[in-house]
N, CA, C, O and CB atoms as a CASP TS submission, in Angstrom:
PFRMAT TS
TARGET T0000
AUTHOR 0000-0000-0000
METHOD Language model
MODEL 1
PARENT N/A
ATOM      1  N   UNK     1       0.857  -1.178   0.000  1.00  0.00           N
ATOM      2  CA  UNK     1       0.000   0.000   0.000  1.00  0.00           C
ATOM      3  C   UNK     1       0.903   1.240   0.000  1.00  0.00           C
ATOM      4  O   UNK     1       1.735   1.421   0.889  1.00  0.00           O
ATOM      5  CB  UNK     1      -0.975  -0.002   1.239  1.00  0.00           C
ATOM      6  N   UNK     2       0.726   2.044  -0.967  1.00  0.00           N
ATOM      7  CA  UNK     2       1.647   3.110  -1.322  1.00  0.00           C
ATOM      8  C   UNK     2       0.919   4.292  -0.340  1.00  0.00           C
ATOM      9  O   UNK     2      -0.269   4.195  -0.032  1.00  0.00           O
ATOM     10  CB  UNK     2       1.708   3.453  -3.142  1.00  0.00           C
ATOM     11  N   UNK     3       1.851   5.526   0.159  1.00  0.00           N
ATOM     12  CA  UNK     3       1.165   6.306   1.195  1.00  0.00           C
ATOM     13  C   UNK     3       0.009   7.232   0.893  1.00  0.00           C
ATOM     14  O   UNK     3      -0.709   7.548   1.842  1.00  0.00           O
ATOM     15  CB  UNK     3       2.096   7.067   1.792  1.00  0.00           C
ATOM     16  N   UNK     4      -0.184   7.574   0.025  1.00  0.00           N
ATOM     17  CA  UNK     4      -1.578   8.338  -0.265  1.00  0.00           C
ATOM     18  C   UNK     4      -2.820   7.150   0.125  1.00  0.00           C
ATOM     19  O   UNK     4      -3.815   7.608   0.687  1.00  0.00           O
ATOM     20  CB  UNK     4      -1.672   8.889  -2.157  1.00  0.00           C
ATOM     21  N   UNK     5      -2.791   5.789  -0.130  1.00  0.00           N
ATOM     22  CA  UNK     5      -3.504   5.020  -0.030  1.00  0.00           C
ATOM     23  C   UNK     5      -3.920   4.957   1.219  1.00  0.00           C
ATOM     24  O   UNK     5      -5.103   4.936   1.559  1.00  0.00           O
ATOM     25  CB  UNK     5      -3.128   4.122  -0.488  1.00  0.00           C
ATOM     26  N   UNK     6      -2.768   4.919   2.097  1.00  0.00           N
ATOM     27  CA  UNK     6      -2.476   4.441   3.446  1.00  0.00           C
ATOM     28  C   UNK     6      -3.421   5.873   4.575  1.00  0.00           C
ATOM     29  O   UNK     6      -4.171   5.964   5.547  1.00  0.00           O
ATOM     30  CB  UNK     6      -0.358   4.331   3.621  1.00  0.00           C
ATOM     31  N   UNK     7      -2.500   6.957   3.296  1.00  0.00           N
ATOM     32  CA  UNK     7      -3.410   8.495   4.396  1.00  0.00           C
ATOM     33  C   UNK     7      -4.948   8.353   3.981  1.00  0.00           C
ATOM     34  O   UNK     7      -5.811   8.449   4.854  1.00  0.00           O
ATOM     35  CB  UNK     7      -2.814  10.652   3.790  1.00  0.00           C
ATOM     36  N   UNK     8      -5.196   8.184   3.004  1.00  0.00           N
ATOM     37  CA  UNK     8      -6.700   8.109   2.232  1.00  0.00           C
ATOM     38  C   UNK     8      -7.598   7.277   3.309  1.00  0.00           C
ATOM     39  O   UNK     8      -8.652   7.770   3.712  1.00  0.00           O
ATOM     40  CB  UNK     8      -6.647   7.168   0.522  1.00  0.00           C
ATOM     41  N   UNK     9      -7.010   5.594   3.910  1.00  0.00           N
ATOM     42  CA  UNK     9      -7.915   5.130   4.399  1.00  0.00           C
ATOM     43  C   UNK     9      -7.689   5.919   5.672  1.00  0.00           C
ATOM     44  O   UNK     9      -8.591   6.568   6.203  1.00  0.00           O
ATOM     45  CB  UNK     9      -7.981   3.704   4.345  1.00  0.00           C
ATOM     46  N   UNK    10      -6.553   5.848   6.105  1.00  0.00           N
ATOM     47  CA  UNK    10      -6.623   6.454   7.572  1.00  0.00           C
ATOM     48  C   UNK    10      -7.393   7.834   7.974  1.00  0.00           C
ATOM     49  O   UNK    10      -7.709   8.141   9.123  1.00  0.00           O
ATOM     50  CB  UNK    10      -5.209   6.693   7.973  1.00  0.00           C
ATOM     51  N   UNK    11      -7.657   8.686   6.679  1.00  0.00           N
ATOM     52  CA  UNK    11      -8.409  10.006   6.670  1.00  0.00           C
ATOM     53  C   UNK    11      -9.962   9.181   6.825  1.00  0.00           C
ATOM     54  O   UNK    11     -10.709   9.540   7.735  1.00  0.00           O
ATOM     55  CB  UNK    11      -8.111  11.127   5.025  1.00  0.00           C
ATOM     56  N   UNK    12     -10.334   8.204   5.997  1.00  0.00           N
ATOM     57  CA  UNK    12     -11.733   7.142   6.003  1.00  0.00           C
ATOM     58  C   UNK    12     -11.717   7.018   7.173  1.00  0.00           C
ATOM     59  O   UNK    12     -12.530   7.830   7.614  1.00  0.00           O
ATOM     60  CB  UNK    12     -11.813   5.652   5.262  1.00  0.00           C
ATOM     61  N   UNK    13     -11.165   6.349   8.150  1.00  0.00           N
ATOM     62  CA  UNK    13     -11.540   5.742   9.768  1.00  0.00           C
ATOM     63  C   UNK    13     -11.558   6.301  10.278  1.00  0.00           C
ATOM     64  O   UNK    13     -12.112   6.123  11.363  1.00  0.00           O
ATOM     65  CB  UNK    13     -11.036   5.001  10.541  1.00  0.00           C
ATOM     66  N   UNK    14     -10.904   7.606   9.916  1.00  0.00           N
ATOM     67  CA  UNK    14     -11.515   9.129  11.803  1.00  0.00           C
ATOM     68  C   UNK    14     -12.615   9.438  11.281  1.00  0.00           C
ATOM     69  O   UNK    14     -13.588   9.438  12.035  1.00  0.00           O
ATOM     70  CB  UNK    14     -10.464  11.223  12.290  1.00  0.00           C
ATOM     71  N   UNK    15     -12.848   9.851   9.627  1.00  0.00           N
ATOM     72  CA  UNK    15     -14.089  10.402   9.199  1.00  0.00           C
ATOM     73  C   UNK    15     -14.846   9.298   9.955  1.00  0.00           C
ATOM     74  O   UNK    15     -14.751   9.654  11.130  1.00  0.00           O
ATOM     75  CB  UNK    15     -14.353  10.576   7.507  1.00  0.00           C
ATOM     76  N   UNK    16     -15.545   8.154   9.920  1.00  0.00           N
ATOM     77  CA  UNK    16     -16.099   6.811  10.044  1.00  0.00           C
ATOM     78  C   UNK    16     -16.091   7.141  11.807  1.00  0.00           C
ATOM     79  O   UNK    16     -17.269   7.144  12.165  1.00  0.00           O
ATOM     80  CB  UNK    16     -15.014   5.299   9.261  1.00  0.00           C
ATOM     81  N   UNK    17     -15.357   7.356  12.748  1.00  0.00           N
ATOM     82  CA  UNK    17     -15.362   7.188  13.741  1.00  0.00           C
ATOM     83  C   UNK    17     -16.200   8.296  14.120  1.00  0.00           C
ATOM     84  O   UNK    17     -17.390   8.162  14.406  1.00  0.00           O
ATOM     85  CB  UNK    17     -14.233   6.977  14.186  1.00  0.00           C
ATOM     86  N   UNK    18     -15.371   9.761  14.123  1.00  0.00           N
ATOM     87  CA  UNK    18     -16.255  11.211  14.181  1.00  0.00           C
ATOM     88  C   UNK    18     -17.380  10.751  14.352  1.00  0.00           C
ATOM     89  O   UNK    18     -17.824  10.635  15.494  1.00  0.00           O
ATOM     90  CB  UNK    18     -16.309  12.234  12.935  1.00  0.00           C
ATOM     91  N   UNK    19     -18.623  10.115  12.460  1.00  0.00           N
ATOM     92  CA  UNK    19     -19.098  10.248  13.025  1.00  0.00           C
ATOM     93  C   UNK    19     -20.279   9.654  13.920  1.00  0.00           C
ATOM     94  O   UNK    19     -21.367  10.122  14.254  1.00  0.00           O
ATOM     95  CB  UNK    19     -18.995  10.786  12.607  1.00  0.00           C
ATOM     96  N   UNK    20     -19.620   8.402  14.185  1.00  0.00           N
ATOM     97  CA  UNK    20     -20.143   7.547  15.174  1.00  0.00           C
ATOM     98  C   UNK    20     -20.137   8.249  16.219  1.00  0.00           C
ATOM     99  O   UNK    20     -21.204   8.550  16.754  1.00  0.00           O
ATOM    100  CB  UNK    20     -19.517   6.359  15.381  1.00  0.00           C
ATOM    101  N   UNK    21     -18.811   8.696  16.776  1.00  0.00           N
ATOM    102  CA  UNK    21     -18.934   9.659  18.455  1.00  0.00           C
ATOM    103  C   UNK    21     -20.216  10.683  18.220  1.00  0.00           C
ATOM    104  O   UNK    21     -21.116  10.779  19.055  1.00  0.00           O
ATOM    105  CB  UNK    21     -17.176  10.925  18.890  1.00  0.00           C
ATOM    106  N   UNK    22     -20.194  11.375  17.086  1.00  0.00           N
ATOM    107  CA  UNK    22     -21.454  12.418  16.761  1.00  0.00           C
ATOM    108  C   UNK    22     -22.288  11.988  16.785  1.00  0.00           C
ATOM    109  O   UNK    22     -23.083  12.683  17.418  1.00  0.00           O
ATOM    110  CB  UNK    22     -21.653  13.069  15.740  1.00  0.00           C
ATOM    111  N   UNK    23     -22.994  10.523  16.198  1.00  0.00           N
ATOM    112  CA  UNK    23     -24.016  10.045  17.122  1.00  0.00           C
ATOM    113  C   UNK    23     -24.531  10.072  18.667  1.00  0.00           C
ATOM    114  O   UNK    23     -25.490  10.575  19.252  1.00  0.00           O
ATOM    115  CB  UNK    23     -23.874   9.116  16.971  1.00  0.00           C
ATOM    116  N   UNK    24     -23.493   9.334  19.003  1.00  0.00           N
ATOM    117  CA  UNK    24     -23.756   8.756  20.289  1.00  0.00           C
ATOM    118  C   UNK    24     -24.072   9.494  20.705  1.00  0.00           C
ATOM    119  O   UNK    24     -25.169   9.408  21.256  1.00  0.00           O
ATOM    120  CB  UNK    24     -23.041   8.203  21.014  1.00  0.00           C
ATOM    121  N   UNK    25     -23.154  11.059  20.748  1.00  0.00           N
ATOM    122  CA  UNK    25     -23.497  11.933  21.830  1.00  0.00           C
ATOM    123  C   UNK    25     -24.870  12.789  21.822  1.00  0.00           C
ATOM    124  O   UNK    25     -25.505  13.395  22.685  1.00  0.00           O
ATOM    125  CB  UNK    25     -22.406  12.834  21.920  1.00  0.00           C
ATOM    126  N   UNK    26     -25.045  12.519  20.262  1.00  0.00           N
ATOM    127  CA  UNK    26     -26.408  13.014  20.193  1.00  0.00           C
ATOM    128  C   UNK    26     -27.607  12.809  20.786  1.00  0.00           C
ATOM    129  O   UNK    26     -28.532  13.586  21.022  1.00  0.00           O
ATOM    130  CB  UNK    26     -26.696  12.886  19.324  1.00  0.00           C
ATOM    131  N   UNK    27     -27.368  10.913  21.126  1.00  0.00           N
ATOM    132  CA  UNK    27     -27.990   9.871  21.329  1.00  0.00           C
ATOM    133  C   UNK    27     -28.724  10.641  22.982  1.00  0.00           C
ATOM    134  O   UNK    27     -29.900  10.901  23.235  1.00  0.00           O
ATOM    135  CB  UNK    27     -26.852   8.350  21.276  1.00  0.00           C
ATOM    136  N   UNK    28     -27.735  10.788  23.666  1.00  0.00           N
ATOM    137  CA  UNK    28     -26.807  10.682  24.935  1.00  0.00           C
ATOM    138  C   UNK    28     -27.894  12.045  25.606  1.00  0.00           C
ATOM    139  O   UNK    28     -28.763  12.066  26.478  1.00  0.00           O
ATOM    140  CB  UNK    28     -24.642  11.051  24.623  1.00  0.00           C
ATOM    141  N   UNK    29     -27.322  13.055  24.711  1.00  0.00           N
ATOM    142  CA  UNK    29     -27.976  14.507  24.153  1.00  0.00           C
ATOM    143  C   UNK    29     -29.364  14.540  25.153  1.00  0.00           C
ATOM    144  O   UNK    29     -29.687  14.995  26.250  1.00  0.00           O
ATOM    145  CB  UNK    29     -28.454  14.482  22.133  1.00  0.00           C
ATOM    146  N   UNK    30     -30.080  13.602  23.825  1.00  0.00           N
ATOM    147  CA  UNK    30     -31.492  14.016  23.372  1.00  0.00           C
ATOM    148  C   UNK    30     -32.027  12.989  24.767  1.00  0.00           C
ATOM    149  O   UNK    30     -33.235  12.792  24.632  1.00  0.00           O
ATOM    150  CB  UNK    30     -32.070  13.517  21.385  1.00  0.00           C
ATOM    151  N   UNK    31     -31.573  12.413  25.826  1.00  0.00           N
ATOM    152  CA  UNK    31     -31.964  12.058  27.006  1.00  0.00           C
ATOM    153  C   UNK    31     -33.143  10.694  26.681  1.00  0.00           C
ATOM    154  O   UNK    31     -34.130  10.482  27.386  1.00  0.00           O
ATOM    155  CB  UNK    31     -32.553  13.479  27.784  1.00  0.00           C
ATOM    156  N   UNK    32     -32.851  10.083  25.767  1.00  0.00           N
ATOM    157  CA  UNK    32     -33.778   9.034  25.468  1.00  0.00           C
ATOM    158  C   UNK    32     -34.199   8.070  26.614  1.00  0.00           C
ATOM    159  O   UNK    32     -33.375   8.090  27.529  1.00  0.00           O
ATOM    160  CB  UNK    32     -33.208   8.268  24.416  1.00  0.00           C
ATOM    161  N   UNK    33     -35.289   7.199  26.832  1.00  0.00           N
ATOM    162  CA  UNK    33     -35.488   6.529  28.287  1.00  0.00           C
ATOM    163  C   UNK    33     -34.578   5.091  28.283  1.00  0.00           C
ATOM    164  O   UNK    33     -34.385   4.335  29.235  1.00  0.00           O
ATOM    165  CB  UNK    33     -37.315   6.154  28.594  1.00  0.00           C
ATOM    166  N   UNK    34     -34.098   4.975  26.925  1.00  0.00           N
ATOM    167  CA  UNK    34     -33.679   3.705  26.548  1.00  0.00           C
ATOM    168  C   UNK    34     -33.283   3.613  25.221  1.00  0.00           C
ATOM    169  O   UNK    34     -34.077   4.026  24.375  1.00  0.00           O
ATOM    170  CB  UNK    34     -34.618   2.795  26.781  1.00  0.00           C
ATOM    171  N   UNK    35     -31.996   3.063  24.794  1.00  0.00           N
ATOM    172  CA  UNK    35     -31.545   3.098  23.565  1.00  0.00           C
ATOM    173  C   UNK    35     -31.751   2.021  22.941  1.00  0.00           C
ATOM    174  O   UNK    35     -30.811   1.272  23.207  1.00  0.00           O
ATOM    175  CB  UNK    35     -30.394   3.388  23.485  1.00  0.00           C
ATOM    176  N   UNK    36     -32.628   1.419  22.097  1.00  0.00           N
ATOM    177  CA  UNK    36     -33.109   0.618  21.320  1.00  0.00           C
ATOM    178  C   UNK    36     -32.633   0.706  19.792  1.00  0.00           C
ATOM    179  O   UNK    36     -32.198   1.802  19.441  1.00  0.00           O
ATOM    180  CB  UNK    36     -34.391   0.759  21.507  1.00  0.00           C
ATOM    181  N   UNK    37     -32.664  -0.244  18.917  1.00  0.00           N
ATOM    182  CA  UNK    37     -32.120  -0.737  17.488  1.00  0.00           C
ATOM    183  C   UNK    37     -32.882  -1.560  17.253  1.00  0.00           C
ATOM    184  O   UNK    37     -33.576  -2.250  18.000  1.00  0.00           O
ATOM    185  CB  UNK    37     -30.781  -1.281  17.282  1.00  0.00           C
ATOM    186  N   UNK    38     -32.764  -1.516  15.990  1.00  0.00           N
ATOM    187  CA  UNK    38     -33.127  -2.809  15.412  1.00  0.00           C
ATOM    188  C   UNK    38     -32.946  -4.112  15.331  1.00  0.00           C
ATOM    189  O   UNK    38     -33.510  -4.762  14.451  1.00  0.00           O
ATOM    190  CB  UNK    38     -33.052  -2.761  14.716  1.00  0.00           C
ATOM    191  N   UNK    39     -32.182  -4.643  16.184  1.00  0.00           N
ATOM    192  CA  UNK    39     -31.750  -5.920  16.751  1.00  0.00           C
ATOM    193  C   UNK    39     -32.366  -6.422  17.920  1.00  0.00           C
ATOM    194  O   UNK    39     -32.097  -7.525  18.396  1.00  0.00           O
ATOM    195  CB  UNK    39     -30.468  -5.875  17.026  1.00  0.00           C
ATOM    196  N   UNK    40     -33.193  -5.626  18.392  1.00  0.00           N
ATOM    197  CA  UNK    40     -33.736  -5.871  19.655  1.00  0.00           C
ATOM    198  C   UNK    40     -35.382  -5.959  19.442  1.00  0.00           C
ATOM    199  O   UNK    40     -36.200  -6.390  20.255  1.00  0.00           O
ATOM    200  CB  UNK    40     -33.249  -4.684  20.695  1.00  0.00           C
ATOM    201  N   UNK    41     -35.645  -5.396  18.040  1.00  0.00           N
ATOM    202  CA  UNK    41     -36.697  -5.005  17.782  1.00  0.00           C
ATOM    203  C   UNK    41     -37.970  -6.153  17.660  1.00  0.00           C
ATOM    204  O   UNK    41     -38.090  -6.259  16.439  1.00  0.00           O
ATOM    205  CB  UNK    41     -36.406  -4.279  16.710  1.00  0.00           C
ATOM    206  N   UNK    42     -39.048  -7.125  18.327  1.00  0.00           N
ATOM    207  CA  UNK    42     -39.648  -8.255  18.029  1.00  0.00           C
ATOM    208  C   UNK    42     -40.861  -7.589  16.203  1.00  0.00           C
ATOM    209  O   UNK    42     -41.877  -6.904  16.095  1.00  0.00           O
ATOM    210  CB  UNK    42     -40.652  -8.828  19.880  1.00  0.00           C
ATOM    211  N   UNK    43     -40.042  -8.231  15.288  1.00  0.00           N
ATOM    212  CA  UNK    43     -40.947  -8.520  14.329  1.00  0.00           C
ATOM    213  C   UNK    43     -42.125  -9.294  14.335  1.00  0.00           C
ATOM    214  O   UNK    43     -43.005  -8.797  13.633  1.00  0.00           O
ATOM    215  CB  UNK    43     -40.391  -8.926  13.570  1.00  0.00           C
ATOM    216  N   UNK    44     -42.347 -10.056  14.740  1.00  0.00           N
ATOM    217  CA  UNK    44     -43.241 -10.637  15.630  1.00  0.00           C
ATOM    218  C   UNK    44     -44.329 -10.496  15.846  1.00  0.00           C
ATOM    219  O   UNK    44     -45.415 -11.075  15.821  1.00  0.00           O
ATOM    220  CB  UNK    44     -43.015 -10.590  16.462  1.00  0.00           C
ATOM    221  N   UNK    45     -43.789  -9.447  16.111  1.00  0.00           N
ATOM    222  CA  UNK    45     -45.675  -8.404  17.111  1.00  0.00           C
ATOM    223  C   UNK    45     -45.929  -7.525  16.172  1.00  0.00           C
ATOM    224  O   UNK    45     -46.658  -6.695  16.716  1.00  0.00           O
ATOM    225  CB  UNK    45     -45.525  -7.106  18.997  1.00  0.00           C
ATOM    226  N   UNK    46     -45.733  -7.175  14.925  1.00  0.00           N
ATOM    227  CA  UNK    46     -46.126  -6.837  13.710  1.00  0.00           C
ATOM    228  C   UNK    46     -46.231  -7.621  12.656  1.00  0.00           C
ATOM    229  O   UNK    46     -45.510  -7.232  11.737  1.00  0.00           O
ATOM    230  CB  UNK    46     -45.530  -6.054  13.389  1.00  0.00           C
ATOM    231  N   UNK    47     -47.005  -8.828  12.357  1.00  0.00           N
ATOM    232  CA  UNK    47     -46.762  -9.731  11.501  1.00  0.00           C
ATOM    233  C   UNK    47     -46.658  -9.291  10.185  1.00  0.00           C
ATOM    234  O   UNK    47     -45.852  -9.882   9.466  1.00  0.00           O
ATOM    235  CB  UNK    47     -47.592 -10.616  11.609  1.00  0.00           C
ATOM    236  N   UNK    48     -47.461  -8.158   9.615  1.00  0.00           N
ATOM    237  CA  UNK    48     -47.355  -7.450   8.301  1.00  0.00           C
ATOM    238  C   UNK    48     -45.994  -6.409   8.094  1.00  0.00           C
ATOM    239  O   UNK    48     -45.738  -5.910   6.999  1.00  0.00           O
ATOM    240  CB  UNK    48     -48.743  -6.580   8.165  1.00  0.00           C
ATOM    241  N   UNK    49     -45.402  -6.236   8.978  1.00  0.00           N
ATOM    242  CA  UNK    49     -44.203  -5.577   9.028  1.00  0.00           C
ATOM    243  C   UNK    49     -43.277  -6.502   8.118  1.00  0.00           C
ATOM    244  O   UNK    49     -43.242  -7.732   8.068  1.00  0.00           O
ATOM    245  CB  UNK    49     -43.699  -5.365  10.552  1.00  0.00           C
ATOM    246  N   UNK    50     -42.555  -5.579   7.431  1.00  0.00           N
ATOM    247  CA  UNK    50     -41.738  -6.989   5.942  1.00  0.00           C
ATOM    248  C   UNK    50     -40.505  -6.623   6.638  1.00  0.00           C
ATOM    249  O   UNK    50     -40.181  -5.436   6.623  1.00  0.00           O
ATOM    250  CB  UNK    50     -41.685  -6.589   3.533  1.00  0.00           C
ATOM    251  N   UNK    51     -39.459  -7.842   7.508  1.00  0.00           N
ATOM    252  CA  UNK    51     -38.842  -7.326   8.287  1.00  0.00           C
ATOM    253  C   UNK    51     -37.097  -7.337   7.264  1.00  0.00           C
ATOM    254  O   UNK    51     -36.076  -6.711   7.549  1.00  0.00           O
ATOM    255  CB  UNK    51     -39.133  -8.187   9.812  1.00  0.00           C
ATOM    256  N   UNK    52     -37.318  -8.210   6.172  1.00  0.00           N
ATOM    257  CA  UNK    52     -36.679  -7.810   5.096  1.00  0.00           C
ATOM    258  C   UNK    52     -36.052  -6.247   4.508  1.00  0.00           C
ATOM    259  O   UNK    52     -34.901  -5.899   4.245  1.00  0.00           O
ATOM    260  CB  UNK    52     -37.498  -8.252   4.367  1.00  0.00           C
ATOM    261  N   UNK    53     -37.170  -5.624   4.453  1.00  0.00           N
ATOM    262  CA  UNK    53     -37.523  -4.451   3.867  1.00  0.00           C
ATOM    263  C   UNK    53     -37.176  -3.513   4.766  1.00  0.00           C
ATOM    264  O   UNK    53     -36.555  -2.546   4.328  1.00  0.00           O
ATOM    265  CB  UNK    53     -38.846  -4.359   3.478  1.00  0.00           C
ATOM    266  N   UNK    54     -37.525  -3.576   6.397  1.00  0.00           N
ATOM    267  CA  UNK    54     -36.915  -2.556   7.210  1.00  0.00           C
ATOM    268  C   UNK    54     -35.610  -2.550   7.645  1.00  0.00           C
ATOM    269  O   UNK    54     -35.180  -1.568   8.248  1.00  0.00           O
ATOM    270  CB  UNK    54     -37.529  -2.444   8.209  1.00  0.00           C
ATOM    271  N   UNK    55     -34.651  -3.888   7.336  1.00  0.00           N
ATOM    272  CA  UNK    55     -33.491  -3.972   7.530  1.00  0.00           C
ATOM    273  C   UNK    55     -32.749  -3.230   6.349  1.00  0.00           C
ATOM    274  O   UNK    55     -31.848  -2.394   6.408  1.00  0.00           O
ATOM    275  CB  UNK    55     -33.208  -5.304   7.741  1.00  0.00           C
ATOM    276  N   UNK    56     -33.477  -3.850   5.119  1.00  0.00           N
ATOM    277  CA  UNK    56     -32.922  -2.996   3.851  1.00  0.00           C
ATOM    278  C   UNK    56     -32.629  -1.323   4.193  1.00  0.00           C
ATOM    279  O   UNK    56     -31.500  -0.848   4.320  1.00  0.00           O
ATOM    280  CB  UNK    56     -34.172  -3.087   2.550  1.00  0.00           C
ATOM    281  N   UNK    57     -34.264  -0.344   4.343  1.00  0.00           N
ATOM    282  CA  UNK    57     -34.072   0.489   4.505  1.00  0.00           C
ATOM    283  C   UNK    57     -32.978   1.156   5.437  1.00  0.00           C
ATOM    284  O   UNK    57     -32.691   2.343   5.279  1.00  0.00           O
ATOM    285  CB  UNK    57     -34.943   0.603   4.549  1.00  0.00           C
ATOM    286  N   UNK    58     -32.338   0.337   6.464  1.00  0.00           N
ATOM    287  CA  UNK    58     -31.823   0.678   7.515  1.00  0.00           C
ATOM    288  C   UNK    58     -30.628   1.112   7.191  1.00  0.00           C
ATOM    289  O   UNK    58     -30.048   2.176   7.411  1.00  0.00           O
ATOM    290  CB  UNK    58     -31.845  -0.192   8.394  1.00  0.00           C
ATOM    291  N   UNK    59     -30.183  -0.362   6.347  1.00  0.00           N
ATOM    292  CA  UNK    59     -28.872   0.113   5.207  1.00  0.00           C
ATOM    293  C   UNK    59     -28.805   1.441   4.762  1.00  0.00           C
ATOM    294  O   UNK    59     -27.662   1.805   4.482  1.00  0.00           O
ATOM    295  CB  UNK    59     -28.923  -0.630   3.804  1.00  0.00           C
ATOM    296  N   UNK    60     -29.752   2.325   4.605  1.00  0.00           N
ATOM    297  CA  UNK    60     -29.767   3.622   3.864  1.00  0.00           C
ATOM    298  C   UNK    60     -29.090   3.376   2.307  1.00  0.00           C
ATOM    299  O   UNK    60     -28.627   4.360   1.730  1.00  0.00           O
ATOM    300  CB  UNK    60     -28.859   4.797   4.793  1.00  0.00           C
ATOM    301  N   UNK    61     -29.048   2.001   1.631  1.00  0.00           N
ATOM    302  CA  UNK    61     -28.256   1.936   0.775  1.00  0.00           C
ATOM    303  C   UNK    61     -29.077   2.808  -0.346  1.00  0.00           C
ATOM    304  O   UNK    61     -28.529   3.191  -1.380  1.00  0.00           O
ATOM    305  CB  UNK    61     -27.840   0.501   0.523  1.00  0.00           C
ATOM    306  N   UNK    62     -30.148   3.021  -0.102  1.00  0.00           N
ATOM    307  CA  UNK    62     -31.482   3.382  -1.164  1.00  0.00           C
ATOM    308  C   UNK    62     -30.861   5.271  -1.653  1.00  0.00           C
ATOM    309  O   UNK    62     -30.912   5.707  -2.803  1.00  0.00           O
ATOM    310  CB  UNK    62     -33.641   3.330   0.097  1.00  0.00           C
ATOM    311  N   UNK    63     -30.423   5.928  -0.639  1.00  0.00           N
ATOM    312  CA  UNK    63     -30.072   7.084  -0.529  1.00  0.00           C
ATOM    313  C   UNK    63     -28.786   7.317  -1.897  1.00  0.00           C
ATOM    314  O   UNK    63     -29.057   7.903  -2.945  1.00  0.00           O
ATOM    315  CB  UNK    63     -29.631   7.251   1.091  1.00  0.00           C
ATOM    316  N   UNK    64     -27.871   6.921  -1.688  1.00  0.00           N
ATOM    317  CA  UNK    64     -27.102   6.437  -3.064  1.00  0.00           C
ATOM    318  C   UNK    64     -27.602   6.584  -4.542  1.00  0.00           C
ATOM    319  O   UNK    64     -27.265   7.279  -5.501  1.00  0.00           O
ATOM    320  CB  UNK    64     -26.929   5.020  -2.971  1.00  0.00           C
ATOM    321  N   UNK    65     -28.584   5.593  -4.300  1.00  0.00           N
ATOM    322  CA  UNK    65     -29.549   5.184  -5.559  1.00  0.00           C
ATOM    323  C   UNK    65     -29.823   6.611  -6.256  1.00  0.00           C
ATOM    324  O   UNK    65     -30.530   6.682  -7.260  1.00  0.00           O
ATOM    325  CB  UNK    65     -31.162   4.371  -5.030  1.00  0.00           C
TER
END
């Protein structure tokens, strides 16, 4: 890996980190009663919920598009 490559990703993983910390603290911030995701979430108890489709969206890969 030649060094522009090397600064390029390493400039990628603080960007990438930033702004994860900028989340959190947002998270943190906004005094929520409980921090919940979508991993915790019972599909279940929405049987018409396409739980396919809300994982997709979650990706935000659609935003790109």
């Amino acid at each position: 890996m030649d060094h522009v490559r090397y600064l390029a990703r390493l400039v990628e993983l603080e960007l990438i980190d930033r702004e994860r910390r900028m989340v959190e603290r947002r998270i943190k911030a906004a005094k929520f009663p409980s921090v919940k995701s979508l991993d915790s979430f019972d599909f279940a108890a929405i049987p018409k919920l396409n739980k396919m489709q809300v994982l997709e969206l979650a990706r935000c890969e659609w935003i790109e598009r």
